[in-house]
ZAZANU-996456 format. One line per field, with one value per residue: x, y, z of N, C-alpha, C in turn. Coordinates in steps of 0.2 Angstrom, whole numbers, m for minus. Layout:
<nodes>
nc1 <- [X; ...]
nc2 <- [Y; ...]
nc3 <- [Z; ...]
cac1 <- [X; ...]
cac2 <- [Y; ...]
cac3 <- [Z; ...]
cc1 <- [X; ...]
cc2 <- [Y; ...]
cc3 <- [Z; ...]
</nodes>
This chain:
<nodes>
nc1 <- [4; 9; 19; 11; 5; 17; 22; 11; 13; 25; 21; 11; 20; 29; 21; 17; 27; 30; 20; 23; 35; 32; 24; 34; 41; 31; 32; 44; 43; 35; 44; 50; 46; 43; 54; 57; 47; 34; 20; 15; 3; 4; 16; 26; 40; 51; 51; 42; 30; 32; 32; 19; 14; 16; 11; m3; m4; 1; m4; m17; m31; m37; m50; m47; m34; m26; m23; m14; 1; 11; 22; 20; 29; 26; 22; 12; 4; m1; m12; m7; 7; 10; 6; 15; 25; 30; 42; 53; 46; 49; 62; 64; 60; 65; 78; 78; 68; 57; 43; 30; 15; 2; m11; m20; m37; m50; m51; m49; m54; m66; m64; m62; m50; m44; m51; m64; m78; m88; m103; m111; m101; m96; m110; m107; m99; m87; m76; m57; m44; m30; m19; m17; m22; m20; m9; 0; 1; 3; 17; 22; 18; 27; 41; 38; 31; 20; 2; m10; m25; m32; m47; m56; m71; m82; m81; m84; m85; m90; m101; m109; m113; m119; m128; m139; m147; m141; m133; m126; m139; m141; m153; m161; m162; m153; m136; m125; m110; m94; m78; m78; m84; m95; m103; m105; m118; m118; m127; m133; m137; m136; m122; m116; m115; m109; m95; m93; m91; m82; m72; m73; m69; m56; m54; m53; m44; m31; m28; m16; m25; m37; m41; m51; m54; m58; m69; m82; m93; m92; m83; m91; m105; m116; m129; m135; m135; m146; m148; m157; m162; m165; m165; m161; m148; m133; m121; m109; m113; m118; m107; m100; m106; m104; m94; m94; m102; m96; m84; m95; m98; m84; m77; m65; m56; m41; m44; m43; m45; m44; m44; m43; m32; m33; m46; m42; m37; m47; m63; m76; m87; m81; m77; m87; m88; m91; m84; m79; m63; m64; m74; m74; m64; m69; m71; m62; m44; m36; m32; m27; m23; m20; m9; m2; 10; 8; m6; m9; m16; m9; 1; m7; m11; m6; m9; m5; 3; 11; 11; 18; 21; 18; 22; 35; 39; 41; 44; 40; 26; 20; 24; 17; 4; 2; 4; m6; m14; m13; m15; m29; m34; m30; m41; m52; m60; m63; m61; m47; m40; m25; m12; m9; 1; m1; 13; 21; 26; 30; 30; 23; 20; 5; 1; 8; 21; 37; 29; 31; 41; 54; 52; 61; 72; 76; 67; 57; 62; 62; 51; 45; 55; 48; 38; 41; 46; 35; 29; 28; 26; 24; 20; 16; 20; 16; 15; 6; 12; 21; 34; 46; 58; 69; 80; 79; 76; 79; 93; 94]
nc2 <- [m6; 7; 8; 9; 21; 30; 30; 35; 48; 51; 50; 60; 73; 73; 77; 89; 95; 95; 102; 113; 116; 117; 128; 138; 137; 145; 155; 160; 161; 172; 181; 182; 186; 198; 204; 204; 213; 209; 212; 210; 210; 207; 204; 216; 229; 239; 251; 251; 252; 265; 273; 271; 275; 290; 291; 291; 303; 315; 314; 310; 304; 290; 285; 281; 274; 274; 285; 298; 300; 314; 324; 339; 351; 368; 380; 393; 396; 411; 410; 415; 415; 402; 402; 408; 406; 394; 386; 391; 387; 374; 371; 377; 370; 356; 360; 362; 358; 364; 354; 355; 364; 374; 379; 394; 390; 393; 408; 424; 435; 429; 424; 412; 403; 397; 388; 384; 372; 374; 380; 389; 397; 400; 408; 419; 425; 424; 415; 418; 414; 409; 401; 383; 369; 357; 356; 361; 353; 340; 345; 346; 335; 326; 332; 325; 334; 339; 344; 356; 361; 376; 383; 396; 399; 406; 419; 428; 439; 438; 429; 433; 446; 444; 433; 439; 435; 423; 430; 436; 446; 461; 467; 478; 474; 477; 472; 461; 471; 469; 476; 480; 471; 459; 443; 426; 418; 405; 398; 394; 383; 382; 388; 380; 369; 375; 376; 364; 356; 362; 358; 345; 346; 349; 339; 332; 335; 331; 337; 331; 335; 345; 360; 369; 386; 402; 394; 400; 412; 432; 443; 454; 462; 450; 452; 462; 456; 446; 431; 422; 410; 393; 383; 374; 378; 384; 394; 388; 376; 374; 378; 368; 356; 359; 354; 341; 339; 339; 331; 318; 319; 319; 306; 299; 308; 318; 329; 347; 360; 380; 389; 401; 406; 412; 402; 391; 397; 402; 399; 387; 395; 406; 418; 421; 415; 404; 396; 381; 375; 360; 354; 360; 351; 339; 330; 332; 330; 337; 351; 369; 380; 400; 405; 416; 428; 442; 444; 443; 450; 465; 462; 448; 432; 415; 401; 401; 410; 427; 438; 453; 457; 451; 450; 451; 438; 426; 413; 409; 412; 403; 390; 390; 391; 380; 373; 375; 371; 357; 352; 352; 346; 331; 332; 326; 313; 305; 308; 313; 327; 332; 346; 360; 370; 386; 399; 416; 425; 438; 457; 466; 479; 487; 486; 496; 506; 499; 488; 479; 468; 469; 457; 440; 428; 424; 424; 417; 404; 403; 400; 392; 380; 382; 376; 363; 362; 361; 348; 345; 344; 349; 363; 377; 392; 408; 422; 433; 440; 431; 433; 425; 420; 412; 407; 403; 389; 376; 368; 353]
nc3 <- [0; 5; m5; m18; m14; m13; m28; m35; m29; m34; m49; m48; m46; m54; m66; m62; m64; m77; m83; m78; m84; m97; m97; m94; m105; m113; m107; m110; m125; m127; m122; m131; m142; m143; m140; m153; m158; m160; m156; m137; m126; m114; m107; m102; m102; m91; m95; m106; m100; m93; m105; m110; m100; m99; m114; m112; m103; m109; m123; m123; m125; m139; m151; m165; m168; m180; m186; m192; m184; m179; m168; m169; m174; m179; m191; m195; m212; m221; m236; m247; m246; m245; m258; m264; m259; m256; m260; m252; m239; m238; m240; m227; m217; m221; m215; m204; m188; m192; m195; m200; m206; m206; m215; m221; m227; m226; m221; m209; m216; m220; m233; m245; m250; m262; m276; m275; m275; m269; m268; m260; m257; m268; m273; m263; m267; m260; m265; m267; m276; m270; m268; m274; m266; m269; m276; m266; m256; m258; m263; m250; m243; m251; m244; m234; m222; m214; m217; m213; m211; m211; m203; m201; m193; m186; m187; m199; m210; m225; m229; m219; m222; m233; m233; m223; m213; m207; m199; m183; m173; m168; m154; m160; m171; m180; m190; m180; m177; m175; m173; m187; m194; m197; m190; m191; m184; m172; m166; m180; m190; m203; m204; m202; m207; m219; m216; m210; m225; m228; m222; m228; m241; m239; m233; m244; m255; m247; m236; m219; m208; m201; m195; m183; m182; m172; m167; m160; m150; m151; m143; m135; m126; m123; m119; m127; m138; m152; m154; m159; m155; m157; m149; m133; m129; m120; m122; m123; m126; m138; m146; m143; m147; m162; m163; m160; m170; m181; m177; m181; m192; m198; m193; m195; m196; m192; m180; m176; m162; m161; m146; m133; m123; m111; m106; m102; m88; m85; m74; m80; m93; m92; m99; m108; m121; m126; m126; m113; m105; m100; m107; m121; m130; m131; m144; m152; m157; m154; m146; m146; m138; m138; m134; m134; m125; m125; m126; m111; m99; m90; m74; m75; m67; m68; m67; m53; m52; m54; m65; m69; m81; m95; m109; m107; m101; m110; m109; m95; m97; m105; m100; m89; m92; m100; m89; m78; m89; m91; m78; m76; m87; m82; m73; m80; m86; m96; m115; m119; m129; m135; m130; m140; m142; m149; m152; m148; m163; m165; m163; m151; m150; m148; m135; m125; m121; m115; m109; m119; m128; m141; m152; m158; m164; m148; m140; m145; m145; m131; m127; m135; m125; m115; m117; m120; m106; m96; m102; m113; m131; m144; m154; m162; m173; m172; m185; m191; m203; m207; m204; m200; m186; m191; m185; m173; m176; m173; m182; m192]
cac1 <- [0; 13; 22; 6; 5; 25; 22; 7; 17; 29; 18; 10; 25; 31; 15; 16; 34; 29; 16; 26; 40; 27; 24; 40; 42; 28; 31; 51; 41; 30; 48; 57; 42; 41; 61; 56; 43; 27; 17; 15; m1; 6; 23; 29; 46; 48; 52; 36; 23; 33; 30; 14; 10; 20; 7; m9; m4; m1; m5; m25; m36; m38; m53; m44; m28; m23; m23; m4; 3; 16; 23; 21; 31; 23; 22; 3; 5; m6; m13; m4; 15; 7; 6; 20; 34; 31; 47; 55; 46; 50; 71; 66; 56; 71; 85; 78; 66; 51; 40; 21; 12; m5; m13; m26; m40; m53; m45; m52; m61; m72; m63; m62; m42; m45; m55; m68; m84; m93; m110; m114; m95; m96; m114; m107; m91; m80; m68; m52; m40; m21; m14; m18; m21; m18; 0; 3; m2; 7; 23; 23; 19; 33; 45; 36; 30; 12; m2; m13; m30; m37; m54; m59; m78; m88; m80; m85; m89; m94; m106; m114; m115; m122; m133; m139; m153; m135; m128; m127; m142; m142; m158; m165; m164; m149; m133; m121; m104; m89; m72; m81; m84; m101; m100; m108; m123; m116; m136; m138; m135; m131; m116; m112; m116; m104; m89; m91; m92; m77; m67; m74; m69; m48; m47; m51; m35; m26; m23; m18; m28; m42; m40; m57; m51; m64; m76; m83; m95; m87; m83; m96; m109; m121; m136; m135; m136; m149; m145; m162; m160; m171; m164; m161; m139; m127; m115; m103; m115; m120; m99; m97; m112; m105; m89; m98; m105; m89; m84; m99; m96; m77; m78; m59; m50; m38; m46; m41; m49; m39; m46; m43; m28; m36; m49; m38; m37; m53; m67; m82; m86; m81; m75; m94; m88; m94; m74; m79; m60; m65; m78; m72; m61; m72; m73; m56; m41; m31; m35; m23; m22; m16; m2; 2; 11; 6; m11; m12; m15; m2; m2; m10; m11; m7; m6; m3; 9; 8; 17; 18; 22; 19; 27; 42; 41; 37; 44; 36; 18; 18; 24; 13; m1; 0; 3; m15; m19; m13; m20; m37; m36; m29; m46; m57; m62; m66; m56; m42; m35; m18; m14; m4; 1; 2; 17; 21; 33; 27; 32; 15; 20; 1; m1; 13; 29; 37; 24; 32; 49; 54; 52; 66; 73; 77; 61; 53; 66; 62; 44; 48; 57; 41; 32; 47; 47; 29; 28; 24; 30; 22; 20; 14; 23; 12; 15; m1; 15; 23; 40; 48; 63; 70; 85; 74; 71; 85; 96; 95]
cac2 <- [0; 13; 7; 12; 29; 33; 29; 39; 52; 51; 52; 68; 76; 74; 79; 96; 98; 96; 108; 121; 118; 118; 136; 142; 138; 148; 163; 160; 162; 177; 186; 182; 187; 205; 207; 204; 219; 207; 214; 205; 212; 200; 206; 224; 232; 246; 257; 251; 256; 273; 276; 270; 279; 296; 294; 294; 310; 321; 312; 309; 294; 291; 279; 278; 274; 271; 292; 298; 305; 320; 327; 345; 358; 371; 387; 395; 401; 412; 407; 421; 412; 394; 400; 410; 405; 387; 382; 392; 384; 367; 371; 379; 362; 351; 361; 363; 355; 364; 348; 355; 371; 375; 385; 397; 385; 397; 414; 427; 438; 425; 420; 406; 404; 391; 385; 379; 369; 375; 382; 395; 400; 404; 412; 426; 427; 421; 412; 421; 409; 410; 395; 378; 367; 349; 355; 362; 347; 336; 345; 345; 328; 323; 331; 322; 337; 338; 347; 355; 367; 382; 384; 400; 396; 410; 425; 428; 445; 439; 427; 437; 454; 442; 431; 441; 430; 417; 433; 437; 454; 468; 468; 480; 471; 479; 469; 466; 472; 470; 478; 484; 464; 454; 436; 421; 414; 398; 393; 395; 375; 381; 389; 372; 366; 377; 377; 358; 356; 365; 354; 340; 346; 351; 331; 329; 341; 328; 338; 329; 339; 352; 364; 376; 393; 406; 391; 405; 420; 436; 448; 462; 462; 446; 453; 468; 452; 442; 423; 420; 401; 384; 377; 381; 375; 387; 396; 382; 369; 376; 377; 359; 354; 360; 350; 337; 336; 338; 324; 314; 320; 318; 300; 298; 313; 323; 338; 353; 370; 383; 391; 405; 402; 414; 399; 387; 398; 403; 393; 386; 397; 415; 422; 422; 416; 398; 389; 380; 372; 353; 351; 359; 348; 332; 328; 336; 327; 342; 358; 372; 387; 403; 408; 424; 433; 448; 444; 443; 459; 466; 459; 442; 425; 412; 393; 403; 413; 432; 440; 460; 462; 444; 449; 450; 433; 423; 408; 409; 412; 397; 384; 391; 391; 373; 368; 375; 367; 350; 350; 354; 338; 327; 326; 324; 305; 304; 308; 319; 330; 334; 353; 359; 378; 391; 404; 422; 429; 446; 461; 470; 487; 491; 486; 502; 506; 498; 484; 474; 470; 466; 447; 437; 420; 422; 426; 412; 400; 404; 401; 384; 378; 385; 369; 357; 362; 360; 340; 344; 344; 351; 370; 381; 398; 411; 428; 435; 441; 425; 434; 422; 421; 405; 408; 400; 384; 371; 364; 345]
cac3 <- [0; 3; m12; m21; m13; m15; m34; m35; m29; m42; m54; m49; m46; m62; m70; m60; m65; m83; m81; m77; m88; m100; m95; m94; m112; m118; m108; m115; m132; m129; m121; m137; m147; m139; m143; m161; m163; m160; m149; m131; m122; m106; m105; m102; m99; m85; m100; m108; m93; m92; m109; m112; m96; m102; m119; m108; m99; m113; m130; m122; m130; m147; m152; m170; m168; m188; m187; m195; m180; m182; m166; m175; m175; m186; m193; m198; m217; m225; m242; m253; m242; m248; m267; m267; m256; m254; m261; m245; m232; m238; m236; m221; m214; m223; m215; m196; m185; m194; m198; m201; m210; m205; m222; m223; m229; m226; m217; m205; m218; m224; m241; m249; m252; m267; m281; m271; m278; m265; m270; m257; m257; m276; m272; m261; m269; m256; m269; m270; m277; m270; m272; m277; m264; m271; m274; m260; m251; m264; m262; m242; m241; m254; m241; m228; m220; m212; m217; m208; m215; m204; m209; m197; m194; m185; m190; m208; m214; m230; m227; m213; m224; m237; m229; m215; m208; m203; m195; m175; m173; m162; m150; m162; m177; m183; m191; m175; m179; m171; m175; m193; m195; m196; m187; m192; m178; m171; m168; m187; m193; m211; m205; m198; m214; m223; m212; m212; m231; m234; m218; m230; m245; m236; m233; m252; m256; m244; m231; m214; m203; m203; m187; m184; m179; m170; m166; m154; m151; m153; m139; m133; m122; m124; m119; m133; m146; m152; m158; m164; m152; m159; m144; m125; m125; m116; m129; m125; m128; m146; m149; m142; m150; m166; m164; m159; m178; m186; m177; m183; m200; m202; m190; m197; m198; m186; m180; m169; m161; m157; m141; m132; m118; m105; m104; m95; m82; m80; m74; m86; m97; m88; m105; m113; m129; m129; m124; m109; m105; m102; m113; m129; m134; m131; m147; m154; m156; m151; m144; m148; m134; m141; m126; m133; m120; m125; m125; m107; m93; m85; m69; m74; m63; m74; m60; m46; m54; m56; m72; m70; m88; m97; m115; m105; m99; m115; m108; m91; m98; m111; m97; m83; m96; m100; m85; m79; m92; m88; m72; m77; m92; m79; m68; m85; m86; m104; m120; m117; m132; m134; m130; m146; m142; m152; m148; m151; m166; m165; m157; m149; m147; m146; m131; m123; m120; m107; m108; m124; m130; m150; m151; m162; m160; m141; m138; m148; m143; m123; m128; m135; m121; m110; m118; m115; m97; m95; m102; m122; m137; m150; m154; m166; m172; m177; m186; m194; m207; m209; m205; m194; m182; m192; m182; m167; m176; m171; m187; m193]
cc1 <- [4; 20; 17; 6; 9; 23; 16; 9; 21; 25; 15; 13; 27; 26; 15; 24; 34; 25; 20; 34; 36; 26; 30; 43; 40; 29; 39; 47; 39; 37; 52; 52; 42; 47; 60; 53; 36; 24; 14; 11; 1; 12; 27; 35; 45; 47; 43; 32; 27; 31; 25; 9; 10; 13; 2; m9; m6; m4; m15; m26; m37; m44; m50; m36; m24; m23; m13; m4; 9; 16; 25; 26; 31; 24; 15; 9; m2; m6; m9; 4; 15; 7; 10; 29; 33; 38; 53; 54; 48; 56; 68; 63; 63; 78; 83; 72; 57; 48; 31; 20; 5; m7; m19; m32; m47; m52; m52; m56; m66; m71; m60; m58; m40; m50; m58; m74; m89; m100; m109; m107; m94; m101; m111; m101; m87; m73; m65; m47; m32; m17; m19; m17; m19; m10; 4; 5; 1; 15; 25; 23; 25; 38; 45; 36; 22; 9; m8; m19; m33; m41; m55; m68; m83; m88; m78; m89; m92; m100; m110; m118; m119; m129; m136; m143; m148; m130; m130; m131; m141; m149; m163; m164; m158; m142; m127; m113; m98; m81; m73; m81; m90; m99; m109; m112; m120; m123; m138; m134; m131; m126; m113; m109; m109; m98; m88; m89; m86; m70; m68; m68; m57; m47; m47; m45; m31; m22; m23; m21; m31; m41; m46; m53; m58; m69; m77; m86; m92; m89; m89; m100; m116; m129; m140; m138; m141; m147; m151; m162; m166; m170; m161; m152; m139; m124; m111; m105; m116; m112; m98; m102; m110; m97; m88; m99; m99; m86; m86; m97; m89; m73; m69; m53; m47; m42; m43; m46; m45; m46; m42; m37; m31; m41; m45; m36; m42; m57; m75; m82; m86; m81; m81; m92; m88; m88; m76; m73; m62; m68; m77; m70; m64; m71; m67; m50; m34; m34; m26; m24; m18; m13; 2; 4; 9; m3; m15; m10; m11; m6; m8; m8; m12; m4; m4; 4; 10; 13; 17; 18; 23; 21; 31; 45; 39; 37; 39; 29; 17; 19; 18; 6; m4; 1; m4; m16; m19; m16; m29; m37; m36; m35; m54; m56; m61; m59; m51; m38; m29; m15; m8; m2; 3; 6; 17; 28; 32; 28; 26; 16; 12; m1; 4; 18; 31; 36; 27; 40; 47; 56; 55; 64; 74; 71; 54; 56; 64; 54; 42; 49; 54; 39; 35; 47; 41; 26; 28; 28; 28; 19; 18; 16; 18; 15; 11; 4; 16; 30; 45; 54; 65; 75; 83; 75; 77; 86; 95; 97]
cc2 <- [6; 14; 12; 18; 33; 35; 33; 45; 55; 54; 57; 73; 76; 78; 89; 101; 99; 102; 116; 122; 120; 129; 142; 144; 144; 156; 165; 165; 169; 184; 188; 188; 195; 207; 208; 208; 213; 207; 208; 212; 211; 201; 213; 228; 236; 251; 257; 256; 262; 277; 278; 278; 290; 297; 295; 300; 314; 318; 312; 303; 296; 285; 277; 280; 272; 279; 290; 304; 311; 322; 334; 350; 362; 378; 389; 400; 403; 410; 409; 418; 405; 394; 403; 410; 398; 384; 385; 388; 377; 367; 373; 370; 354; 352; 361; 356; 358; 357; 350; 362; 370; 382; 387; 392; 391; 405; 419; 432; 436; 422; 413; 406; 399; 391; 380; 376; 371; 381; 388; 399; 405; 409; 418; 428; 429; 419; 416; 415; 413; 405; 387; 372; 356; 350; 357; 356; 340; 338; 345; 337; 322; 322; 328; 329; 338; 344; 348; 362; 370; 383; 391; 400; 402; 416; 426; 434; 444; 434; 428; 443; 449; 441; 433; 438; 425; 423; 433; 447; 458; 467; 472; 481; 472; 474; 470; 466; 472; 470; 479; 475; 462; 447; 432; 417; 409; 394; 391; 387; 375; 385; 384; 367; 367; 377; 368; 354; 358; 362; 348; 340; 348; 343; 329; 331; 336; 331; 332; 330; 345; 354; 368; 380; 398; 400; 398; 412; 424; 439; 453; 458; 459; 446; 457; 461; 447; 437; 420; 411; 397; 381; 381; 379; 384; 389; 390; 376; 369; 374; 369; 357; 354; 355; 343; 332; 337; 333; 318; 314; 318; 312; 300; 300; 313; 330; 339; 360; 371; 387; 399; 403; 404; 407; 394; 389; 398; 398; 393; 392; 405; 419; 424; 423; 407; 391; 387; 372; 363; 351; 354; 355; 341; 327; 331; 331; 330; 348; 362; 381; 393; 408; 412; 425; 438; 452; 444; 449; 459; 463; 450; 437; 422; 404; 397; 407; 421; 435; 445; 461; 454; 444; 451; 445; 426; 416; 404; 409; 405; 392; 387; 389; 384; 369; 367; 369; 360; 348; 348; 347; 334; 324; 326; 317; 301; 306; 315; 324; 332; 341; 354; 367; 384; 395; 410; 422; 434; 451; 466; 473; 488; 490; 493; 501; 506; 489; 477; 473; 466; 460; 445; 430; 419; 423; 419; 404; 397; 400; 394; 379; 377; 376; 364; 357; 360; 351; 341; 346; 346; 358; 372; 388; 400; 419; 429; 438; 438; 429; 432; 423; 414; 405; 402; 393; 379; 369; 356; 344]
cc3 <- [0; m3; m17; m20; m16; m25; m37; m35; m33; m46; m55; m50; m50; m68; m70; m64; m72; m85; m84; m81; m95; m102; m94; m99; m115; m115; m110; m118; m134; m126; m129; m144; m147; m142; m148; m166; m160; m153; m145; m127; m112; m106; m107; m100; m93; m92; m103; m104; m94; m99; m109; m104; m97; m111; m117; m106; m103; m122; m130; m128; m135; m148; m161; m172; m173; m190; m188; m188; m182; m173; m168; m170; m179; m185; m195; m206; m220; m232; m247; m249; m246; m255; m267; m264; m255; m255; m254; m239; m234; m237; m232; m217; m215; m219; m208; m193; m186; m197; m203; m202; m206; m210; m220; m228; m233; m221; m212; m208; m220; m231; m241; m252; m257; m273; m280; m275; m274; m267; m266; m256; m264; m276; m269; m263; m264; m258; m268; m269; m276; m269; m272; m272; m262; m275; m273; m256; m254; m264; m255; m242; m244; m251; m234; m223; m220; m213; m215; m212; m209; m208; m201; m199; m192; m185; m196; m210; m221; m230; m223; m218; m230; m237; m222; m210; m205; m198; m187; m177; m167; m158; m156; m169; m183; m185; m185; m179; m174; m176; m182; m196; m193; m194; m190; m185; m179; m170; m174; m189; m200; m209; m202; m204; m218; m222; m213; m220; m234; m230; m224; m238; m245; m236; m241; m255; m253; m239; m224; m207; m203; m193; m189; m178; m176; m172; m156; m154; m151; m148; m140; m127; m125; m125; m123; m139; m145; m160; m161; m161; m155; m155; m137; m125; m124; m122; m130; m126; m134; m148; m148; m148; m157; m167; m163; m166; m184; m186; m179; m190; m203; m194; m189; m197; m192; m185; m174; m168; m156; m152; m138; m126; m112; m102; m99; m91; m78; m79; m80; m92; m96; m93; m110; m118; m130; m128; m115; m108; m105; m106; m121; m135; m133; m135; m154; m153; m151; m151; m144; m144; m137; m136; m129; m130; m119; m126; m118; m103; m89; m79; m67; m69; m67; m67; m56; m46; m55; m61; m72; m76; m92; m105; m115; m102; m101; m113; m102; m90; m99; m106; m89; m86; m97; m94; m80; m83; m92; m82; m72; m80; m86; m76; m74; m84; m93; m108; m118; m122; m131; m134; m134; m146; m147; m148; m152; m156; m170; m162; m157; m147; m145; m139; m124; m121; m114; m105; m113; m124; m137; m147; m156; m160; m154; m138; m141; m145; m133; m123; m129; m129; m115; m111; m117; m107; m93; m97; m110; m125; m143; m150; m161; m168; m177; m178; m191; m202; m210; m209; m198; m193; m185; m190; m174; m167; m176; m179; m188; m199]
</nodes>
């Protein structure tokens, strides 16, 4: 009988040791598999997890992960730079650390920067044709440099003064104007319609990416203007709501909206222009703060920081800015865009003397470094000129 036991014995214990040599093998296989590039759900470095954990933070969720990523570093050109200096920014992008353009698609006055087919663009004579955007977008991609299309959405004097039934009115029926400039109502659907028609019509051209500019009521005093509402949303539920359907409509693409930077300081939507920081970008892949320095008041608080003269301390803004702004994403739950900042390369004397300094590459460069110190990496240099500090933009 204890022969019998002993020998039972045996044989389980061999059984067990089979087992787990068994096991030992396969997860061998699944290390070996991992060296090789084949992804291993079940087996993770420390470097991995710090990664992965590092593109959570600031990359945010993607639900379509087949999107062309670009860590951008870009410049904004206007349309008339895009038809007539392209061959420029493509050496500058080939000799430095520029990678990405963001073109005038449809611009701040309301035109239509192209040879559009768009119906109600041709109705108001919005066309102006300045460059040709399929070989624009055919030469930047050749140098593997990323395209990106500004469509500016609710500030449109020509389709306001045109169609004034889509315009924002005055209380007493009057057209409202601001800075000798009519705005397109964000209530109105067909300027939903034709903002998004003409993002549609930018992925045809083969851009990488449509960015909406001025999704946003215009400053004044709210209760002077009548929006004519169909519905009871909040300004920021109408904007979201309007990003919401661009999403819906363009399922696949990359979008962005630039936003206002003051907003990631303030709370909700203090600024009564419809940018309610956590919910804007719901539905955005990136959101795009524009951290001017010189756009913020003497004496601003920027994270608990005060700035006596903030386009003297171009660096100082940009990373106090984002990191606000990080803080705030961080206690979202849901999708998280990636914050892609615009910077200054501008000297803003109008704000007075004293208050400004002329802005170069030390100045652009500091500003840069602001986003590096803050967690980010990707930036946007703007000069409404387009006469930049390319002295700023590191060599490769």
């Amino acid at each position: 009988m204890k022969k019998l036991i002993f020998k039972t014995f045996l044989i389980a214990l061999c059984i067990v040791m089979l087992i787990a040599a068994v096991s030992c093998d396969n997860n061998s296989t699944k290390k070996e598999s991992t060296k090789d590039g084949t992804k291993n759900s079940d087996s993770k470095s420390d470097e991995d997890i710090k990664n992965s954990e590092k593109k959570e933070s600031l990359a945010g969720s993607f639900e379509n992960d087949d999107k062309k990523r670009v860590k951008a570093k870009g410049l904004y050109l206007t349309a008339t730079s895009a038809g007539s200096r392209l061959d420029h920014y493509i050496e500058l992008a080939n000799k430095t650390e520029i990678n990405s353009y963001i073109i005038d698609f449809k611009d701040d006055d309301g035109y239509v920067c192209f040879d559009s087919k768009n119906e109600t663009a041709k109705e108001v004579k919005a066309v102006d044709v300045r460059y040709d955007p399929k070989k624009v977008v055919k030469e930047l991609q050749k140098n593997d440099i990323y395209a990106i299309a500004r469509i500016v959405c609710f500030k449109d004097p020509i389709l306001a003064g045109v169609k004034t039934d889509q315009a924002i009115h005055n209380l007493d029926g009057s057209l409202f104007i601001h800075n000798n400039m009519a705005w397109l109502n964000p209530y109105n659907n067909d300027n939903w319609e034709y903002n998004l028609d003409l993002a549609k019509e930018a992925i045809e051209y083969g851009f990488d990416e449509v960015q909406f500019d001025y999704v946003r009521f215009p400053d004044g005093k709210k209760s002077n203007m009548d929006f004519a509402k169909t519905n009871d949303n909040e300004m920021h539920e109408q904007i979201e709501a309007f990003l919401a359907k661009a999403r819906k409509e363009l399922p696949k693409e990359i979008l962005s909206a630039d936003i206002f930077a003051i907003t990631l300081e303030s709370p909700e939507d203090n600024e009564q222009i419809g940018q309610y920081y956590e919910k804007v970008g719901e539905n955005m892949d990136y959101l795009c703060p524009m951290a001017y320095p010189s756009h913020y008041a003497l004496g601003q608080i920027i994270n608990g920081v005060e700035f006596p003269k903030p386009d003297k301390d171009p660096g100082g803004v940009v990373k106090q800015t984002l990191l606000k702004g990080k803080s705030r994403l961080e206690k979202v739950k849901d999708h998280k865009p990636i914050l892609r900042t615009y910077i200054q390369d501008f000297t803003a004397s109008w704000i007075g003397e004293g208050n400004y300094q002329e802005y170069g590459a030390t100045q652009v460069r500091e500003q840069i470094e602001g986003v590096y110190a803050a967690g980010y990496e990707e930036w946007i240099c703007w000069d409404p000129m387009n006469t930049y500090s390319e002295d700023a933009f590191k060599k490769e």
